[in-house]
N, C-alpha and C positions, 0 to 999 in steps of 0.2 A: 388257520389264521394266515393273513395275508401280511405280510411286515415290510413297507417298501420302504426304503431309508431316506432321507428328505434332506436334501441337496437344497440347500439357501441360496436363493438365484445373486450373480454377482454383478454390483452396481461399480459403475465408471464413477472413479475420483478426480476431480479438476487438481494435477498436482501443479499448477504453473510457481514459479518461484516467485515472491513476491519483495520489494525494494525494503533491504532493514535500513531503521533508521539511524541504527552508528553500526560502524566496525572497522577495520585497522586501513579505511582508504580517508580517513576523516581530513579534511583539509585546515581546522582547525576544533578545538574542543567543543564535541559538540554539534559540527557540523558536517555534512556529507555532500559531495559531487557526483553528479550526474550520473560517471562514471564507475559508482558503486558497484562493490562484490554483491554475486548473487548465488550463494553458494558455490565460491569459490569463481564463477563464470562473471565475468564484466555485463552488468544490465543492457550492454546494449545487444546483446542477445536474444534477451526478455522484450516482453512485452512493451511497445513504448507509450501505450494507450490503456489505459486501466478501467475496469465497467466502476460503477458507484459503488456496489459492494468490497472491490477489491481494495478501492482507493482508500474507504472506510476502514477496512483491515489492516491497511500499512501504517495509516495512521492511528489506527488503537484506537478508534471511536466508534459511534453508531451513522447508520444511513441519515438519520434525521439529522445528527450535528454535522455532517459534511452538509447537509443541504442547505445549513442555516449559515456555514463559511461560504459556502456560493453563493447565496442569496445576500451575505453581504459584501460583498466582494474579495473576499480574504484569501478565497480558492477559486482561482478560475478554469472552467472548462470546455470543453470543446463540444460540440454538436457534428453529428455524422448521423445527416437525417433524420429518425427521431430520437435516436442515440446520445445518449450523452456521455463523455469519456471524458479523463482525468489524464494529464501527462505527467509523467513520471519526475518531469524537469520541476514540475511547476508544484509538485508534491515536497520535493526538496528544499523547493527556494521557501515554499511555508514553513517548514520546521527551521531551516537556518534564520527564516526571520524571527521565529517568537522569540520572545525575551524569558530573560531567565530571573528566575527569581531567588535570591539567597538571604538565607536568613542571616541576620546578626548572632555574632560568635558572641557569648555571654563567660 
């Protein structure tokens, strides 16, 4: 009997850090600057151009509803040839814009 033991080939992780949407750089409740923590490291470190997936991720949505914030103007993004990329500034400035909603205290 031949017994050869079977080594699982090992795949490459994209670990890139990616922009949270609060933590203790908030400039008011709620909202965050540019210059946000990214694991401890200041984002301008990171990445300053995000793909659609990634952009999607920071924002805790899907591909399709980031496309439907570009498509209506709410998220705008960049073009680098047939590329389409998200700035990291302008991901920010969307969350410090939306409005918040509070329910009434009963």
């Amino acid at each position: 009997m031949n017994h050869r033991s079977h080594t699982p080939a090992v795949r490459s992780v994209d670990v890139r850090p990616v922009l949270p949407i609060t933590d203790e750089t908030t400039t008011a409740p709620g909202q965050v600057d540019a210059t946000s923590l990214v694991n401890g490291i200041p984002s301008i470190h990171s990445s300053l151009l995000l793909r659609p997936d990634e952009a999607a991720a920071v924002l805790a949505i899907g591909r399709s509803t980031l496309y439907e914030l570009v498509d209506s103007g709410d998220v705008p993004s960049v073009r680098i040839g047939r590329s389409r990329r998200f700035r990291r500034s302008d991901l920010v400035s969307f969350v410090n814009n939306l409005p918040t909603h509070r329910t009434a205290s009963q």
